[in-house]
BATI-526065 format. One record per residue (C-alpha): chain; x, y, z; residue number from 1; residue in one letter. Coordinates in steps of 0.001 Angstrom, whole numbers. Example, Ala and Ser with C-alpha at 12.3 -4.5 7.8 and 13.67 -1.06 7.14 Angstrom:
<martors>
MARTOR kette      px      py      pz  nr rest
MARTOR     A   12300   -4500    7800   1    a
MARTOR     A   13670   -1060    7140   2    s
</martors>
This chain:
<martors>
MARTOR kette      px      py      pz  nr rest
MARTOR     A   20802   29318   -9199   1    x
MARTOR     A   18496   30300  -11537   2    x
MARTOR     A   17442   33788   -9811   3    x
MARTOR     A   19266   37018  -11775   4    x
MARTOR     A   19531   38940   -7839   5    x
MARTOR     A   21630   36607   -6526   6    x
MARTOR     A   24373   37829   -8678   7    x
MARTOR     A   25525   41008   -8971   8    x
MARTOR     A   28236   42790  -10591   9    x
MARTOR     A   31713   43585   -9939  10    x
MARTOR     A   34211   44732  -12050  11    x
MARTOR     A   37186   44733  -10064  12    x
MARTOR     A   37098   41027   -9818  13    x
MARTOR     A   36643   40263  -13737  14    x
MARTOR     A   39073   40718  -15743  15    x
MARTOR     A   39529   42032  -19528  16    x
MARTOR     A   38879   40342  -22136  17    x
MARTOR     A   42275   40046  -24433  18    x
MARTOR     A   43654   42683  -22552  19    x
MARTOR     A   41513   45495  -23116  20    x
MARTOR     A   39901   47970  -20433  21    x
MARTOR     A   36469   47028  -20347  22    x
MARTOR     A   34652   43814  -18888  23    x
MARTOR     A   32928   41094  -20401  24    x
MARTOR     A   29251   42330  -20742  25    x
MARTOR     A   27293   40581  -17977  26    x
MARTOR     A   30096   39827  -15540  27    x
MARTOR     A   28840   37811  -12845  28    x
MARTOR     A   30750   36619   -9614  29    x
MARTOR     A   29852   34547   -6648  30    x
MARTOR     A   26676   35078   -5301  31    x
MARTOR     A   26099   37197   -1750  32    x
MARTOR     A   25931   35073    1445  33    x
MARTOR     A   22199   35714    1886  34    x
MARTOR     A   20960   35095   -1353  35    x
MARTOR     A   23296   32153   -1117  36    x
MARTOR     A   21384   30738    1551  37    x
MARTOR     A   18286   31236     482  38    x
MARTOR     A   18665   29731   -3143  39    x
MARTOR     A   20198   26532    -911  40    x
MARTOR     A   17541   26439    1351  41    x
MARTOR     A   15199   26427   -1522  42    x
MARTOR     A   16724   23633   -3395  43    x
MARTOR     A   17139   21573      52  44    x
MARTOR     A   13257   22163     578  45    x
MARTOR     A   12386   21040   -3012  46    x
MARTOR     A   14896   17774   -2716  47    x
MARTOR     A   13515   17180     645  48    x
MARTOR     A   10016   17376    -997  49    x
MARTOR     A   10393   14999   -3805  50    x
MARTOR     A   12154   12321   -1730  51    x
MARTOR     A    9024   12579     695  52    x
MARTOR     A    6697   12878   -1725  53    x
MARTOR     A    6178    9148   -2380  54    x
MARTOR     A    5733    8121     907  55    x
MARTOR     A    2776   10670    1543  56    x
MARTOR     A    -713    8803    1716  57    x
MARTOR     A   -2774    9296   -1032  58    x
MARTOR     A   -5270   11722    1009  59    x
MARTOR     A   -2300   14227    1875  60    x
MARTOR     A   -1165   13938   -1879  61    x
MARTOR     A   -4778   14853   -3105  62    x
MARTOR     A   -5239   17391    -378  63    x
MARTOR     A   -1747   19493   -1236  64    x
MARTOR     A   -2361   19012   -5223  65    x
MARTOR     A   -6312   19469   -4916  66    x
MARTOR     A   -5879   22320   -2913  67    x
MARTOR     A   -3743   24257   -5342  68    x
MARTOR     A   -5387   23380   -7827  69    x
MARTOR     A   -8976   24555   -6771  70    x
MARTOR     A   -7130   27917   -5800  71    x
MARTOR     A   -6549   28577   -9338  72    x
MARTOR     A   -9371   26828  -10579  73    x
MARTOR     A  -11285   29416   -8176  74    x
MARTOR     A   -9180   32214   -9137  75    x
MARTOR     A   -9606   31862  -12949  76    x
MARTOR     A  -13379   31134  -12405  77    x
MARTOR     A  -14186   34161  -10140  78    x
MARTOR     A  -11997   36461  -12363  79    x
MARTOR     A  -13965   35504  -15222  80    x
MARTOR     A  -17327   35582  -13377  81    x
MARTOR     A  -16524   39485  -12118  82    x
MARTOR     A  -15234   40333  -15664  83    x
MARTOR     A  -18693   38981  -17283  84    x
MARTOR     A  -20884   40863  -14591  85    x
MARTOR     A  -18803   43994  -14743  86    x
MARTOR     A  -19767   44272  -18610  87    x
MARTOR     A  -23074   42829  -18421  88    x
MARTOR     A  -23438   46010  -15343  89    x
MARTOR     A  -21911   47634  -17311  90    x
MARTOR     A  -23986   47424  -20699  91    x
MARTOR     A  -26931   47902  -18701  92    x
MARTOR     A  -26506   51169  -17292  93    x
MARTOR     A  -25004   52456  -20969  94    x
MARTOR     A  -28310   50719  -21772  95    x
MARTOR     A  -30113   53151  -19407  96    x
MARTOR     A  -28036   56414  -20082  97    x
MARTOR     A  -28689   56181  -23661  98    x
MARTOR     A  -32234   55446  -23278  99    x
MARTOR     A  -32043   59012  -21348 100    x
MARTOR     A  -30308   60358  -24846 101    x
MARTOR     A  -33284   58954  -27024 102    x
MARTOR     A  -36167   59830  -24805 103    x
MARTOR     A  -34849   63511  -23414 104    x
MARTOR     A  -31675   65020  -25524 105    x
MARTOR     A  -32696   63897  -29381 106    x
MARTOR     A  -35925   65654  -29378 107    x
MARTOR     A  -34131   68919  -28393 108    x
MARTOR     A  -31779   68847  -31412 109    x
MARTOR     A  -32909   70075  -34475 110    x
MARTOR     A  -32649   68457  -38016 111    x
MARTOR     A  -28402   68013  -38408 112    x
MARTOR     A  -28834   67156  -41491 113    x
MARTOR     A  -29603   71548  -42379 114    x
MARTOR     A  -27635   72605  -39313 115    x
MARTOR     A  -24278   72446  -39052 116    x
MARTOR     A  -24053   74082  -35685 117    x
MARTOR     A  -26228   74748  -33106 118    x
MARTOR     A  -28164   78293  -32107 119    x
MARTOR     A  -28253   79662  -28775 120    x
MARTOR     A  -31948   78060  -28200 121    x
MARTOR     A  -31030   74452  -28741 122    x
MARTOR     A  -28032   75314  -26459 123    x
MARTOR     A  -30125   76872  -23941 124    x
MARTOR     A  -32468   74230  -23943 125    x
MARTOR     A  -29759   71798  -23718 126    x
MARTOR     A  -27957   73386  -20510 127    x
MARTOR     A  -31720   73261  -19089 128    x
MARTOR     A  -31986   69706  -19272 129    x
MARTOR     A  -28868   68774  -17935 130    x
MARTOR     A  -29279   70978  -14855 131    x
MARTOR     A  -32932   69995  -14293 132    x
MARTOR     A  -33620   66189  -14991 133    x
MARTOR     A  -33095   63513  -12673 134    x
MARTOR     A  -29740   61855  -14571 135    x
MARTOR     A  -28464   65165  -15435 136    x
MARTOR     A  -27227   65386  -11892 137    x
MARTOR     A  -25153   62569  -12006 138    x
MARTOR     A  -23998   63532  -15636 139    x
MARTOR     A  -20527   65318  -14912 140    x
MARTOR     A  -19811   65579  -18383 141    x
MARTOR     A  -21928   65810  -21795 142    x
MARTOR     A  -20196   66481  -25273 143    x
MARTOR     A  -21896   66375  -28722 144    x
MARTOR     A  -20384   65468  -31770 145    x
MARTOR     A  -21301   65816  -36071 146    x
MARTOR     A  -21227   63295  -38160 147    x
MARTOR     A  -17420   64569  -39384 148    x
MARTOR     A  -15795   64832  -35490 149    x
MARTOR     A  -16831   68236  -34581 150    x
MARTOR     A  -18113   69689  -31203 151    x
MARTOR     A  -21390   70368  -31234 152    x
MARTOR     A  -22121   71076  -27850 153    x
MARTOR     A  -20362   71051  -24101 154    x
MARTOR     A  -21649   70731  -20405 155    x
MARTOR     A  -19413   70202  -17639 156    x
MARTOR     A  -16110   70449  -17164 157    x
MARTOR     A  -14121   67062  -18640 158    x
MARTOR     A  -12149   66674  -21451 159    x
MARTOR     A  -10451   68906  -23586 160    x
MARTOR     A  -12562   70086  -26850 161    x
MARTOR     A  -10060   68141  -29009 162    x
MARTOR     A  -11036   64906  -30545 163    x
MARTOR     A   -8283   62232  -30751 164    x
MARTOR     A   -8306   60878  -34345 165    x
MARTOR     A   -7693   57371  -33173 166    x
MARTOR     A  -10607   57292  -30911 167    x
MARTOR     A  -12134   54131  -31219 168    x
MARTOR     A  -15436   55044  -29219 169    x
MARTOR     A  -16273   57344  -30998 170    x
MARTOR     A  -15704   55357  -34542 171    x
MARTOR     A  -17587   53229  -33224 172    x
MARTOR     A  -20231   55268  -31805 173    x
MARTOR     A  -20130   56600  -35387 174    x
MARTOR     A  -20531   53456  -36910 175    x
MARTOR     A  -24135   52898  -34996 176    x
MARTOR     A  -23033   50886  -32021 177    x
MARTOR     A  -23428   52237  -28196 178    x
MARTOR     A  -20021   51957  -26774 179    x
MARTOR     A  -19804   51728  -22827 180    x
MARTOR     A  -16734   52363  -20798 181    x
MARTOR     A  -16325   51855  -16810 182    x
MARTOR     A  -13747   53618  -15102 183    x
MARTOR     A  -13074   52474  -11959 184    x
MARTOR     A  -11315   54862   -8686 185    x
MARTOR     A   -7571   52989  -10029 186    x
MARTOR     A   -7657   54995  -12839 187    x
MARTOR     A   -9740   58199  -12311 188    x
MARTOR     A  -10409   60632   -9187 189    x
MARTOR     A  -13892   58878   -8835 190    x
MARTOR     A  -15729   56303  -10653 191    x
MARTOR     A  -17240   57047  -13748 192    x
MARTOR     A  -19084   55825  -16525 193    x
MARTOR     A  -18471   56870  -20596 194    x
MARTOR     A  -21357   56110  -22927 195    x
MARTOR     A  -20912   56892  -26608 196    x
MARTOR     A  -24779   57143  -28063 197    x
MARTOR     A  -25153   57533  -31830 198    x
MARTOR     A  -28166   59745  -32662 199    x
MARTOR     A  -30280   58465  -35609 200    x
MARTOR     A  -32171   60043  -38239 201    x
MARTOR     A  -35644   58863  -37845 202    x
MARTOR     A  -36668   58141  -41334 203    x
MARTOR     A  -33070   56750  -42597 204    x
MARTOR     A  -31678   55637  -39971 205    x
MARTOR     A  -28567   57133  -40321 206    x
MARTOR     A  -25720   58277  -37472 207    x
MARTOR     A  -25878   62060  -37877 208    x
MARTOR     A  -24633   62992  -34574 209    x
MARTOR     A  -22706   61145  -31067 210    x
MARTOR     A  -23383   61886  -28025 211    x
MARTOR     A  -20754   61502  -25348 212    x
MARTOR     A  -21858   61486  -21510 213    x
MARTOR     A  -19291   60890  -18515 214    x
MARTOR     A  -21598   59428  -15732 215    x
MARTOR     A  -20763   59579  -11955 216    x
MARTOR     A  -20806   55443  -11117 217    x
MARTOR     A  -20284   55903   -7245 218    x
MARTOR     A  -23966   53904   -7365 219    x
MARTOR     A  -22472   51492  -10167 220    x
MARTOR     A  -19269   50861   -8141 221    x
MARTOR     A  -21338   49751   -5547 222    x
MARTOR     A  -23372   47513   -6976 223    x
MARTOR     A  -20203   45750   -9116 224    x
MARTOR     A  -18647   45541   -5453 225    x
MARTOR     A  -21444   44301   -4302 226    x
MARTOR     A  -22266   41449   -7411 227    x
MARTOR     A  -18104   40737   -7013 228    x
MARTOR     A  -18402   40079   -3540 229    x
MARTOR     A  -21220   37769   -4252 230    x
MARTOR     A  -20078   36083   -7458 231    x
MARTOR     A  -16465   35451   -5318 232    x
MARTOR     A  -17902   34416   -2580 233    x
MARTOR     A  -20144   31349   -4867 234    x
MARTOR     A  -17214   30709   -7092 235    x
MARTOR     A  -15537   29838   -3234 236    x
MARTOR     A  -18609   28269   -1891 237    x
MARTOR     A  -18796   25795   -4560 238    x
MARTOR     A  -15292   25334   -5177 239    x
MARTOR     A  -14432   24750   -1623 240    x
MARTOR     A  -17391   22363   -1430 241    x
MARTOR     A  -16807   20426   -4532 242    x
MARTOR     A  -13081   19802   -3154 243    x
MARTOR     A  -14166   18935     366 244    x
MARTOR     A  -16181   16099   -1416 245    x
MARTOR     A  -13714   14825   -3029 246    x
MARTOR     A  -11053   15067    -537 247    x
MARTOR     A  -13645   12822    1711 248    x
MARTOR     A  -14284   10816   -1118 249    x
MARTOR     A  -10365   10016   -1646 250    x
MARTOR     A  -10003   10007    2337 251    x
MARTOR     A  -12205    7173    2635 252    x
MARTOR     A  -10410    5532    -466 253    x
MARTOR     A   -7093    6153    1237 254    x
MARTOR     A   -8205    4409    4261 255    x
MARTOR     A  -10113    1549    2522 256    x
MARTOR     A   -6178    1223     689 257    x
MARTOR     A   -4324    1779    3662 258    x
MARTOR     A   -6311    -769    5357 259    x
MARTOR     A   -6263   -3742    2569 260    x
MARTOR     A   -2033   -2751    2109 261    x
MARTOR     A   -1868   -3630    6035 262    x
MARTOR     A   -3790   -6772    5260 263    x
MARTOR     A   -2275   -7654    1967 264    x
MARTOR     A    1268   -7092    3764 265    x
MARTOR     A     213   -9375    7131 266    x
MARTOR     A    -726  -11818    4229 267    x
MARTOR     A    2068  -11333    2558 268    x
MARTOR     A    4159  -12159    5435 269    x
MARTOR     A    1835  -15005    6897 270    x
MARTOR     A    2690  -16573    3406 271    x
MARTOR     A    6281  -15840    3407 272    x
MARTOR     A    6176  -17598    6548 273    x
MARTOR     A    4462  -20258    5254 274    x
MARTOR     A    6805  -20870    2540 275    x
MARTOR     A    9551  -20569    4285 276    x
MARTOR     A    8010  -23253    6734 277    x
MARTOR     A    7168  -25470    4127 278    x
MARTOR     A   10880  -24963    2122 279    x
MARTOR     A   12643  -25829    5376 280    x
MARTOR     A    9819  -28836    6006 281    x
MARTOR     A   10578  -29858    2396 282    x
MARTOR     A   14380  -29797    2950 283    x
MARTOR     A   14225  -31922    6166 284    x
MARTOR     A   11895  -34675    4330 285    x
MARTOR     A   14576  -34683    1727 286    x
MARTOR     A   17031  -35469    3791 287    x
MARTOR     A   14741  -37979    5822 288    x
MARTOR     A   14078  -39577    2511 289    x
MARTOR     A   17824  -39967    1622 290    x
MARTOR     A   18907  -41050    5766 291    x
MARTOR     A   15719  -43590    5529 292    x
MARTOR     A   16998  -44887    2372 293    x
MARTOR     A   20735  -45453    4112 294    x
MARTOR     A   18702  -46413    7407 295    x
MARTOR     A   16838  -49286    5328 296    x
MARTOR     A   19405  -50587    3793 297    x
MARTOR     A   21200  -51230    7269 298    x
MARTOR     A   17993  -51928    9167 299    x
MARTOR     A   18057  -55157    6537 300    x
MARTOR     A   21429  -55966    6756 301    x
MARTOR     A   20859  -55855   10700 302    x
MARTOR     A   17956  -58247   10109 303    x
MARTOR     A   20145  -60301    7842 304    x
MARTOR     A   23317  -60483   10177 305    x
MARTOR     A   20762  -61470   13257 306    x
MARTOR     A   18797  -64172   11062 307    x
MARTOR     A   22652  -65475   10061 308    x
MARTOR     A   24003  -65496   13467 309    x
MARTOR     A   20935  -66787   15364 310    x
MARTOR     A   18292  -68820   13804 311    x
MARTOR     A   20722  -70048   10921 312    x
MARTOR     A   23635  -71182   13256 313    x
MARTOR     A   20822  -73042   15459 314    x
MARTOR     A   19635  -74989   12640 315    x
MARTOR     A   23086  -75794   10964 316    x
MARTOR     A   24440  -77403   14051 317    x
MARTOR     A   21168  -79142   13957 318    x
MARTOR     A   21953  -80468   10910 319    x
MARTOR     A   25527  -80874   12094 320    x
MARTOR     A   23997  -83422   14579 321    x
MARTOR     A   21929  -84981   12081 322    x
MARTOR     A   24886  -85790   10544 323    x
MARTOR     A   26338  -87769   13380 324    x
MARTOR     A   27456  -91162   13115 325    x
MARTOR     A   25419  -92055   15719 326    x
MARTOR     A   22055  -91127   13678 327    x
MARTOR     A   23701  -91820   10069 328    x
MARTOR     A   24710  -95427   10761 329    x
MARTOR     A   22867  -96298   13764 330    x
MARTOR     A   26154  -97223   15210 331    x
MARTOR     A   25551  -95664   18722 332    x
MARTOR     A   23527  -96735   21492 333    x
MARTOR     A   20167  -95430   22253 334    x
MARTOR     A   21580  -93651   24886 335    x
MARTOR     A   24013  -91624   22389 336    x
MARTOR     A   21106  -91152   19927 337    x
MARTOR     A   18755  -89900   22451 338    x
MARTOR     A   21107  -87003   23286 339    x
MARTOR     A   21810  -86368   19826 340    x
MARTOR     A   18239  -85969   18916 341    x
MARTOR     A   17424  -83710   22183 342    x
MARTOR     A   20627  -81680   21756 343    x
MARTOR     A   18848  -81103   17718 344    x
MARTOR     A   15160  -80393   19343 345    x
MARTOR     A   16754  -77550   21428 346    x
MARTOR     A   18556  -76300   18851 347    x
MARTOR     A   15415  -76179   16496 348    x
MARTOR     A   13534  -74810   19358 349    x
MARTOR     A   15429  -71965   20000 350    x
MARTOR     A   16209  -70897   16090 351    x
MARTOR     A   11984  -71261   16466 352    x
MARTOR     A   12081  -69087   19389 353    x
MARTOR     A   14361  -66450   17641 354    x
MARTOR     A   11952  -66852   14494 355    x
MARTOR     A    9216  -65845   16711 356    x
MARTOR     A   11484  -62840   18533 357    x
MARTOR     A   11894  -61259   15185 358    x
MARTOR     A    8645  -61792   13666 359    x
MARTOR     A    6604  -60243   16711 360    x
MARTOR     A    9230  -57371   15897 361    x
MARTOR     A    7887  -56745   12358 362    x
MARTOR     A    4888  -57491   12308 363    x
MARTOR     A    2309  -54908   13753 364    x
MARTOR     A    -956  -55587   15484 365    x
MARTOR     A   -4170  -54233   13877 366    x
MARTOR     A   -3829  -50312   14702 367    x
MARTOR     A   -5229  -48688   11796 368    x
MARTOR     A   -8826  -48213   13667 369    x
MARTOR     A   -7514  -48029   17130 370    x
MARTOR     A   -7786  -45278   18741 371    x
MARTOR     A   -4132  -43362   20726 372    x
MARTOR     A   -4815  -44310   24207 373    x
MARTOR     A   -5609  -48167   22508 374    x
MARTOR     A   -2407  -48192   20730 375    x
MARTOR     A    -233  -46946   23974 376    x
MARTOR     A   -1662  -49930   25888 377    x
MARTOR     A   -1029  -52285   22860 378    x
MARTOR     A    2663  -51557   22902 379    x
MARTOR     A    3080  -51272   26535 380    x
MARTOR     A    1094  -54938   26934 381    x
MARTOR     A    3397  -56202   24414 382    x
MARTOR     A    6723  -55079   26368 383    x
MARTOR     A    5754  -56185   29440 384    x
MARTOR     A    4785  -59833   28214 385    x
MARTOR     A    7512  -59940   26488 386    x
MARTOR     A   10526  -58827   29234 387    x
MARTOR     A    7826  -58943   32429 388    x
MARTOR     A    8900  -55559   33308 389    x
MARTOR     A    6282  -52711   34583 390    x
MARTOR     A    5851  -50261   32460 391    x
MARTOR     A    4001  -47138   33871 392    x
MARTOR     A    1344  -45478   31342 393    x
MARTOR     A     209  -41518   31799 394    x
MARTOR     A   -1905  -40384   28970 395    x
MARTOR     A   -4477  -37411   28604 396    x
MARTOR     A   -7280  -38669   27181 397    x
MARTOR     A   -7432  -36799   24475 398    x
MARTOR     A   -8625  -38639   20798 399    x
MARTOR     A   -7542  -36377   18490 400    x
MARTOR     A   -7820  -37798   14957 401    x
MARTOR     A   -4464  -39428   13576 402    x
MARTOR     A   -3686  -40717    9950 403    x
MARTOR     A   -2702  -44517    9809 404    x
MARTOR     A    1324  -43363    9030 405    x
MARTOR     A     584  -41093   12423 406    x
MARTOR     A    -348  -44274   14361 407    x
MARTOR     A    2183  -46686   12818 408    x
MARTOR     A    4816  -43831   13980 409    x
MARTOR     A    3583  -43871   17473 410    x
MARTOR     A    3267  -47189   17983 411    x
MARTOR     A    6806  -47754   16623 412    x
MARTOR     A    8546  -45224   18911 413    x
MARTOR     A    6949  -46561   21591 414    x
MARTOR     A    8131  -50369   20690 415    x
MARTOR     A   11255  -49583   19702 416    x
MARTOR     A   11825  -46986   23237 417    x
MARTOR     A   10875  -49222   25238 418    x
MARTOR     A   13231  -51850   23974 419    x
MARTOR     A   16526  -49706   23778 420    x
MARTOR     A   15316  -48815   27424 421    x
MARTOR     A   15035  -52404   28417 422    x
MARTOR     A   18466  -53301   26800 423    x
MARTOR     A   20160  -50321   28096 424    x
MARTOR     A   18731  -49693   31460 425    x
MARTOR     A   17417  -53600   31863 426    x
MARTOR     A   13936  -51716   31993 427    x
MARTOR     A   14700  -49340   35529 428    x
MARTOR     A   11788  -47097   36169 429    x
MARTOR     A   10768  -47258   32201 430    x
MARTOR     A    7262  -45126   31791 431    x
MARTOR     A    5633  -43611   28941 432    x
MARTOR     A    3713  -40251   28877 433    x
MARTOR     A    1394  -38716   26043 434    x
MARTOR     A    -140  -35321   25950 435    x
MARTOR     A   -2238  -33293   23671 436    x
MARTOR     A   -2413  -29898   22980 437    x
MARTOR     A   -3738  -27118   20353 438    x
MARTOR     A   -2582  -29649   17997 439    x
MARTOR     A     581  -30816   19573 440    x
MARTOR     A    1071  -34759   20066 441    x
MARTOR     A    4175  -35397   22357 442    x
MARTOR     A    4695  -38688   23271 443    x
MARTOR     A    7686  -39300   26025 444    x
MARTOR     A    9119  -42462   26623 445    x
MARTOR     A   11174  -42712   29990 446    x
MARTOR     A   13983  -45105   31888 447    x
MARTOR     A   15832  -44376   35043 448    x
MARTOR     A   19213  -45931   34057 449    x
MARTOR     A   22392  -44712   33788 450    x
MARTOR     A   22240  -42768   30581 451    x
MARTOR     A   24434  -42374   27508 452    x
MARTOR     A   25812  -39533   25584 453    x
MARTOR     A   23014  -39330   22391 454    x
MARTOR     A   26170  -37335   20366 455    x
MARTOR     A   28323  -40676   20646 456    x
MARTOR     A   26003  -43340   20194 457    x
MARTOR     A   23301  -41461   17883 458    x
MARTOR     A   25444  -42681   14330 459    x
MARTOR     A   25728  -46282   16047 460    x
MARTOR     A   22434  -46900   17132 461    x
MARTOR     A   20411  -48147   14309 462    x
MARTOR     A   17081  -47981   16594 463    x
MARTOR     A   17271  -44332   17244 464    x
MARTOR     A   18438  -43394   13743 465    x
MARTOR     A   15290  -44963   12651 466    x
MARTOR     A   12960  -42996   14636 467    x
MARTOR     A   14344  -39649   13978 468    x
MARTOR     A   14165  -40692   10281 469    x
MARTOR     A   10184  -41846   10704 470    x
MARTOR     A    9251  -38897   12617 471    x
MARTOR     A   11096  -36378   10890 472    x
MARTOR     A    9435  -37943    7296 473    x
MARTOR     A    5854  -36555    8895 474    x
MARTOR     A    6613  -33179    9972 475    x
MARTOR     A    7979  -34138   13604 476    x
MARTOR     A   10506  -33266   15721 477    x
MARTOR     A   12465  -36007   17501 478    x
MARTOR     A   14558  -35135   20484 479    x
MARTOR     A   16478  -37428   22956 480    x
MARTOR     A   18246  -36123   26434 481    x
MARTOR     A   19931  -38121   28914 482    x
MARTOR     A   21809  -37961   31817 483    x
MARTOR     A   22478  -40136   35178 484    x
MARTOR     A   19654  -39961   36423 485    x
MARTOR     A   17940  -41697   33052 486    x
MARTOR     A   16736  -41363   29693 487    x
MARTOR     A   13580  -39338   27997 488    x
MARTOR     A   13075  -39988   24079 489    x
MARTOR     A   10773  -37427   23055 490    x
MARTOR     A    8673  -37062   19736 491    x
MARTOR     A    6517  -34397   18874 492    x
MARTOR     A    4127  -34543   16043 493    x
MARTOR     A    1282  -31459   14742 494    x
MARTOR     A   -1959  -33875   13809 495    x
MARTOR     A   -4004  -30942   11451 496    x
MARTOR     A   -7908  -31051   12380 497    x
MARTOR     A  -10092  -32530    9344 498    x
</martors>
């Protein structure tokens, strides 16, 4: 517990050591409820303290440490300040009272040196004095002493007539130093003041005689009260000042902190955001590079399998014709021939026509300085001369700026929408719709067929694969609902301002 009062003893409860009568010195037991509490409450208050302490702003740290620390700053300050006036008041009225002994007393004595006492004259003469001058009626007590610690002479009523050999005033009176002593109402009936004055021979200068005068200091008390008072009260002024400087000083520091840990924090959170963005837009490219890979691959063996069974069939039976005895051998009649060669033509037409079908499917028109609204009426022209269905066109009329990957990804959804539309919902009600806003491209294309279920046909159909995989590769989202009432393929790309 570490306080000695909480404990106390009791020897019925401790028990003798090796089976003597008496108790182990210092026998403690448990300590009494209250003190108990209060040594708990203590300890609670100074955990509670340091677990607080770090979360205290740097002002209320400053102001509880700078405060307690200016206290005894002031403290030690002001009691050093009222020690060094006290003696320097001190001093100065010694320096007075024995300036009274030189000027008034030391002509009255006579030559110590041939007089070991003094006659009833000098006496006289010296009772005079004290009765009649101005100090002598604040001088309560005079005493005059030889050269070997005798009394001389006494006025007043004071000490005893003994000397106490270990007097140090009066050694050191005798050794030719003024000793002043203040005594203040705590120790005496009244305040007084003790000046030990050595008394000089005038042409050796040595000590043949101390004088020894208890002053009343009522006037002396008042003035030290008085310079206390005033040297306390500046010690305080100043203190409390120089601290309330600071303590605005580290206020305004505090804030200035407080303010740039907010901001460092939002900014530290804005980034954590931001990474966390970026990680998750990094993970999703990853994965659109790996599905565009896969998507690629069967994109070309799509292409492949359509070249093989349409364009390449075409021209083999056209060369199965060409093989024909009729044409070979020139067996036939013109008649045979003639069909042989048209039934080839049409054959080579249509493997042209197919060509031409998948050609005008990879190959883009010139886009890269078009502006949106140009390339939404390129790809909507192009479906409608192609399958002569309407296609209805909404845009904003916005131009916000686009990157040629941006425009190529537009132009693509839009193509490759309206086709699955057209093939799916043989082109019902199909309409695209483009907005723009605070940086948002969304791009809708739209059919009125019956619908599908995107879950079941989303790992079949190569067509939307790939567009989830192109937008998704820039940072977009690509969303498709449908129901029975039709279809809406949705992108959504963020196009950052130069």
């Amino acid at each position: 517990m570490g306080d000695n009062q909480a404990f106390r003893r009791n020897p019925k409860r401790c028990r003798p050591l090796f089976g003597g009568d008496k108790h182990p010195r210092g026998c403690l037991v448990q300590p009494s409820g209250g003190a108990l509490m209060t040594a708990l409450s203590t300890l609670a208050a100074r955990a509670e303290l340091r677990r607080n302490w770090p979360t205290w702003s740097l002002a209320a740290q400053f102001l509880v440490v700078g405060a307690a620390t200016s206290v005894l700053a002031m403290l030690f300050v002001g009691l050093v300040v009222s020690h060094l006036i006290q003696s320097a008041i001190t001093k100065n009225a010694g320096a007075t009272t024995a300036l009274y002994v030189d000027s008034v007393i030391a002509p009255i004595l006579p030559d110590m040196r041939t007089a070991d006492v003094l006659d009833d004259s000098v006496e006289r003469a010296l009772d005079e004095t004290m009765q009649q001058s101005a100090l002598g009626g604040s001088i309560r007590f005079f005493r005059l002493w030889s050269d070997d610690n005798r009394v001389l002479y006494t006025h007043g009523g004071g000490p005893t007539s003994t000397r106490l050999p270990d007097d140090d005033a009066l050694r050191t009176a005798a050794g030719g130093n003024v000793v002043t002593r203040y005594h203040d109402r705590n120790v005496s009936d009244a305040p007084r003041l003790e000046v030990y004055y050595p008394l000089l021979e005038p042409w050796t200068g040595e000590v043949i005689a101390v004088a020894e005068l208890h002053e009343t200091a009522a006037d002396l008390e008042h003035e030290l009260d008085e310079a206390r008072l005033r040297s306390w009260a500046a010690v305080a002024l100043v203190t409390t000042t120089f601290f309330l400087i600071l303590w605005a000083i580290v206020i305004r520091g505090s804030r200035t902190i407080d303010a740039q840990s907010v901001a460092l924090r939002e900014r530290v959170g804005e980034l954590s955001n931001l990474l966390s963005r970026n990680s998750e837009l990094n993970a999703r490219l990853h994965r659109a590079s790996e599905r565009a890979t896969a998507f690629n691959e069967q994109y070309l063996r799509r292409l492949g399998a359509e070249l093989h069974d349409g364009p390449a069939q075409l021209i083999a039976l056209a060369a199965l014709r060409l093989d024909s005895p009729a044409l070979s051998s020139g067996a036939g009649s013109k008649r045979v021939r003639d069909r042989e060669l048209g039934a080839m033509k049409s054959n080579l037409d249509e493997a042209l026509r197919d060509i031409r079908n998948i050609c005008t499917g990879l190959v883009l028109p010139h886009i890269e300085a078009a502006e949106l609204q140009e390339i939404l009426e390129r790809a909507v022209r192009a479906h409608e001369q192609r399958t002569d269905v309407r296609v209805a066109l909404a845009t904003s009329g916005a131009s916000p700026t686009m990157a040629p990957a941006a425009k190529i990804c537009v132009y693509r959804f839009v193509q490759e929408g309206l086709n699955n539309g057209f093939r799916h919902a043989r082109g019902v009600g199909q309409a695209v719709r483009q907005t723009y806003e605070d940086g948002w491209l969304t791009v809708n294309v739209i059919d009125r067929g019956d619908g599908f279920d995107p879950k079941a046909a989303g790992l079949r159909n190569l067509g939307l694969i790939g567009l989830r995989e192109r937008i998704e590769s820039l940072g977009g989202k690509f969303d498709v609902s449908s129901s029975h009432k039709g279809t809406i393929l949705e992108m959504t790309l963020f196009l950052e301002s130069d």
